[in-house]
N, C-alpha and C positions, 0 to 999 in steps of 0.2 A: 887313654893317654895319661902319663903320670906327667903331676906338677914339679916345678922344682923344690918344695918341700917334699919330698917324693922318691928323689934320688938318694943314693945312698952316702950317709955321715958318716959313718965310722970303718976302718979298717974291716972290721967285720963282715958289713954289709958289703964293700965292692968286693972282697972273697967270695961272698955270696954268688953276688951279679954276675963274676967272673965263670962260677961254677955253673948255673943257670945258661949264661949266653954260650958256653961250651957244647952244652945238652938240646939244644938249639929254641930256648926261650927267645922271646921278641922283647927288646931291654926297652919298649915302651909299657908292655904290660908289667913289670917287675915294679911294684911298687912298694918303698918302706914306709910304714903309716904309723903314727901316735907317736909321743913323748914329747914334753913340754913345751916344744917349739911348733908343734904340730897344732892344724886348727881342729883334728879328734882330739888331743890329750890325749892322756893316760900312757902305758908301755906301748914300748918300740914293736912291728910285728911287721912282717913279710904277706902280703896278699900279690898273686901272679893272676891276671884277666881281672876278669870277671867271679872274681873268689874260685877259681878255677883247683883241682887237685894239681899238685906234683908228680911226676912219675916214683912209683917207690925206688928206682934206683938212682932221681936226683934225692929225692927225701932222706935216701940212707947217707948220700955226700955231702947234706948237710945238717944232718941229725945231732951232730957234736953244738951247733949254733942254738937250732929250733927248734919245737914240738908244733906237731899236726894240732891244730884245732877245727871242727868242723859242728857245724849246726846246722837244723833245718830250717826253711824259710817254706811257710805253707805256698808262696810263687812262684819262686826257685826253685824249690827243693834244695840239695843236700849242697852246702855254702865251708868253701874251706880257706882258714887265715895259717901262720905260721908264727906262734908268737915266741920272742928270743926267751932263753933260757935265762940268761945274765944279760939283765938291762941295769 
């Protein structure tokens, strides 16, 4: 469940959410995290679940925004964030 720091600030991000809730995302797990106002800091980035993938044919609808970012987590395994191009 995302907080209200969580939802999306900028024109940008509800185009996002917009494209996401189309594709049949659950606009509780769509969450924007980081940037100044955030309690991570740092840049703005797009995480859906549980660091969950994208489909690549939402990732290509919004690839003009984002880039894949993806790490391993020796618990998880393979952990995926979406972090903005132009923050």
């Amino acid at each position: 469940m995302r907080t209200l720091e969580e939802h999306p600030a900028t024109p940008i991000e509800e185009a996002i959410e917009k494209i996401l809730l189309f594709n049949g995302a659950i606009r509780e797990e769509i969450q924007f995290r980081g940037g100044p106002n955030h309690s991570h800091g740092g840049s703005r980035y797009l995480r859906y679940g549980y660091w969950q993938r994208l489909s690549p044919e939402v990732l290509f609808e919004i690839s003009h925004w984002v880039k894949e970012d993806d790490f391993y987590d020796d618990d998880c395994g393979d952990l995926y964030s979406y972090r903005f191009k132009l923050n």
